[in-house]
C-alpha positions as CSV (number, residue, x, y, z in Angstrom):
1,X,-6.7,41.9,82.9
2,X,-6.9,39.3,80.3
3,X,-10.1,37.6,81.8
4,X,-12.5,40.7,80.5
5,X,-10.9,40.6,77.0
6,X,-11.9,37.1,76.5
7,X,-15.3,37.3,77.5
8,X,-15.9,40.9,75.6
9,X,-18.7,40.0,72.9
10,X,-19.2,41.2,69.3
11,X,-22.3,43.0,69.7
12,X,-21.3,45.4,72.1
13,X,-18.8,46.5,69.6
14,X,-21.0,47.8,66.8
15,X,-23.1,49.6,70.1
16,X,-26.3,48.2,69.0
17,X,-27.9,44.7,69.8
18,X,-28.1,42.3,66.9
19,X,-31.8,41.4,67.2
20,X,-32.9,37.7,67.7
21,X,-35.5,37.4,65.2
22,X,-33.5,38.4,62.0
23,X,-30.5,36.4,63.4
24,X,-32.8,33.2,63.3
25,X,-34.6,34.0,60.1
26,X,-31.0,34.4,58.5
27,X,-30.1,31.0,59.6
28,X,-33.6,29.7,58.7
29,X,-32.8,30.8,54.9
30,X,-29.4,29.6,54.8
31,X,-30.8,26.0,55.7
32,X,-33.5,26.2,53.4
33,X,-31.4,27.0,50.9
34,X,-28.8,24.7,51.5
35,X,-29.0,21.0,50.2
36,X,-30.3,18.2,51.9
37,X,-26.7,16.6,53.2
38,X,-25.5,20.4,54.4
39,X,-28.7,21.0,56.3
40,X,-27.5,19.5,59.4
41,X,-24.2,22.0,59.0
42,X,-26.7,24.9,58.4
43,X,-28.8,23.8,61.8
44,X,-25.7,23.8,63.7
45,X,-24.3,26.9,62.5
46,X,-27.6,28.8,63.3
47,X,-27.8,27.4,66.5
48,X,-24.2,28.6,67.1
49,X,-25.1,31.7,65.6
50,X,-28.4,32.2,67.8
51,X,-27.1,35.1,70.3
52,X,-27.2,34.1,74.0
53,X,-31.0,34.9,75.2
54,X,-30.6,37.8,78.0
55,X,-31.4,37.5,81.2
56,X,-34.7,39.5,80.8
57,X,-36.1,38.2,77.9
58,X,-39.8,38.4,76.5
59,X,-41.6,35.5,76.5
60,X,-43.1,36.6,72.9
61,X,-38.9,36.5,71.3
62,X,-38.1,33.1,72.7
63,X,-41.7,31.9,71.1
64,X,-40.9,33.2,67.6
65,X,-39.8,30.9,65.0
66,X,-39.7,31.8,61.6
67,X,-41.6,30.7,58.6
68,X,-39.9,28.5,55.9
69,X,-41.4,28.8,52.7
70,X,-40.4,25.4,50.7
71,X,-39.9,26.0,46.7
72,X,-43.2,24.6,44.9
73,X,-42.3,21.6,43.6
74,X,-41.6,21.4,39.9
75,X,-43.4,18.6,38.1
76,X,-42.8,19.5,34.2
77,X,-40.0,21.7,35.0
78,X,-37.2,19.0,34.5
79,X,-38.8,17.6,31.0
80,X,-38.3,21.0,30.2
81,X,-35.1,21.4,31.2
82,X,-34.2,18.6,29.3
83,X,-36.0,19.2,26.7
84,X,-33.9,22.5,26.8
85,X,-30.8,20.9,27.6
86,X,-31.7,18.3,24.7
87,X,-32.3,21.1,22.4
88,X,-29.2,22.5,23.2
89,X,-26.9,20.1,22.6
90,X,-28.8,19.3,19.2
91,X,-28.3,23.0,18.3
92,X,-24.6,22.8,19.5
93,X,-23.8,19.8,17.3
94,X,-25.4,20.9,14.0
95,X,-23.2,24.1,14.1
96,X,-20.6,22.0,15.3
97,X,-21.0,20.0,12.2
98,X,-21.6,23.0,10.6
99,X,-18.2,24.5,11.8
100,X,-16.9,21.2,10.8
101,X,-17.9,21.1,7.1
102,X,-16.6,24.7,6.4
103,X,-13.1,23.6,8.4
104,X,-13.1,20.0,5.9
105,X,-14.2,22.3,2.6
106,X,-11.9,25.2,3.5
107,X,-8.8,22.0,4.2
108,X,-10.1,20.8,0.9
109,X,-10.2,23.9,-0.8
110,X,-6.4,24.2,0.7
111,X,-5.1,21.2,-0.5
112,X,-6.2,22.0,-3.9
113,X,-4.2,25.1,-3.9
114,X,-1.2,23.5,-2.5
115,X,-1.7,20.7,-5.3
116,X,-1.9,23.5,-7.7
117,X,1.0,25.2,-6.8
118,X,3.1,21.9,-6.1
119,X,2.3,21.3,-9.7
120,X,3.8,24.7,-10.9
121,X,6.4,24.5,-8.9
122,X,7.4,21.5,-10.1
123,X,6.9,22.6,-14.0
124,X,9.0,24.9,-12.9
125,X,12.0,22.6,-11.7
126,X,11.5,20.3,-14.4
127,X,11.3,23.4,-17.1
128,X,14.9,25.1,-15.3
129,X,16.1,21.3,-15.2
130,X,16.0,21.3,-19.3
131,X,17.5,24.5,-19.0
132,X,20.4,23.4,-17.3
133,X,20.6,19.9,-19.4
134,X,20.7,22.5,-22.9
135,X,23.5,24.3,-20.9
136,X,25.7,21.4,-19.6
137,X,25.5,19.9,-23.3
138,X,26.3,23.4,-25.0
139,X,29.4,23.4,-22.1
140,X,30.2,19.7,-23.0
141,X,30.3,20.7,-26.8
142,X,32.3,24.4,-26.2
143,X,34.6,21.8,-24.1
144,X,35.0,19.3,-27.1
145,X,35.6,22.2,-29.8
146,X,37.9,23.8,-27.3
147,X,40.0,21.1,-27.2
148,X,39.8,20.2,-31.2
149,X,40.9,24.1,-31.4
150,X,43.9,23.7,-28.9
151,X,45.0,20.0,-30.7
152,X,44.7,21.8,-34.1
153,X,46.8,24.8,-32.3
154,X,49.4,22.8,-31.1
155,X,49.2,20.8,-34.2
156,X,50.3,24.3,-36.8
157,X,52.5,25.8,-33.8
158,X,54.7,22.2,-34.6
159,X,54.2,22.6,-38.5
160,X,55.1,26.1,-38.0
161,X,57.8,25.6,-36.2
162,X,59.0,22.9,-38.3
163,X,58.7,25.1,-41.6
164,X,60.9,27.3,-39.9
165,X,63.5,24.3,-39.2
166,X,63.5,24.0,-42.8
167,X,63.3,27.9,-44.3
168,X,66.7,28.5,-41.6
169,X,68.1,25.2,-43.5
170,X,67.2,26.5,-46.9
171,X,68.7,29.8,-46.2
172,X,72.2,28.2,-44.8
173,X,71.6,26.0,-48.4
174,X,71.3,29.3,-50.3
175,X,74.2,30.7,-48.2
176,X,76.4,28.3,-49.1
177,X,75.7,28.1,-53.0
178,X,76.1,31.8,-53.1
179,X,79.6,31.8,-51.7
180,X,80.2,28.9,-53.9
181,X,79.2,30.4,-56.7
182,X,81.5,33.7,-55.3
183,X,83.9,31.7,-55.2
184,X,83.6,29.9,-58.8
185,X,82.9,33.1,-60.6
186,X,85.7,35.4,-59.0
187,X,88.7,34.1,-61.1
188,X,86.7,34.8,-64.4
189,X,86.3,38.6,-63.5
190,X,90.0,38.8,-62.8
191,X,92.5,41.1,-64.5
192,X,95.5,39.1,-66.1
């Protein structure tokens, strides 16, 4: 059962013939337009893809070869592609360069910015640095007259205290002259 399978060929699936002729032109194409190292691969893959001739076939199909048409050979074709390729890459570097100039005048053109704002910046810094300089002296001279004020403070809370020492003497003084003089004066304002 298997032996019929193997041997079944591809054209009597589609139910029509492939026809010789157009089989061989195909290959003749594909090895004209193949290069020179594949040509041999292109021969051998037409001749495998030649169909098997039948057993009754014309003389006229088996005589029939096809005509290969070689491309006309290009004499001023490659200066001109050169000249093409030369012109180009001549066109492709001046608007490279071009390209290149506007990229180092926009980096330019950049870096003066940046310069110009590194500048403000930094009049900036240096203007808030004075700033803080006027405000660490103004704390350093609050600081000093804070502590005058508290040595002055302390200095009239001891004088103060002190006058107070001696007002509470004076007044135990004047205490004791009065009952003193109490004492002096009450036998002169005595009945006898």
């Amino acid at each position: 059962m298997s032996e019929p399978a193997r041997h079944y060929q591809a054209q009597d699936l589609n139910g029509r013939p492939t026809p010789g002729p157009l089989r061989d032109w195909l290959a003749a194409m594909k090895a004209a337009t193949t290069s020179a190292e594949q040509a041999p691969a292109a021969d051998k893959v037409a001749a495998f893809e030649r169909p098997a001739a039948p057993e009754k076939a014309e003389p006229q199909a088996s005589s029939w070869s096809p005509r290969v048409v070689s491309p006309p050979a290009r004499t001023e074709a490659p200066e001109a592609s050169e000249d093409g390729d030369v012109s180009e890459l001549m066109a492709e570097n001046l608007m490279l360069k071009a390209k290149l100039k506007v990229e180092s005048d926009r980096y330019d053109q950049l870096q003066g910015i940046l310069a110009q704002e590194l500048r403000r910046l930094r009049s900036h810094v240096e203007k808030e640095m004075a700033e803080l300089h006027d405000l660490r002296a103004e704390r350093d001279r609050l600081a000093e007259l804070q502590t005058l004020f508290v040595e002055k403070l302390e200095e009239a809370r001891a004088r103060s205290e002190s006058d107070a020492e001696e007002l509470a003497q004076a007044c135990a003084d004047r205490d004791l002259w009065m009952a003193r003089a109490e004492a002096l004066a009450q036998p002169l304002f005595q009945k006898r």
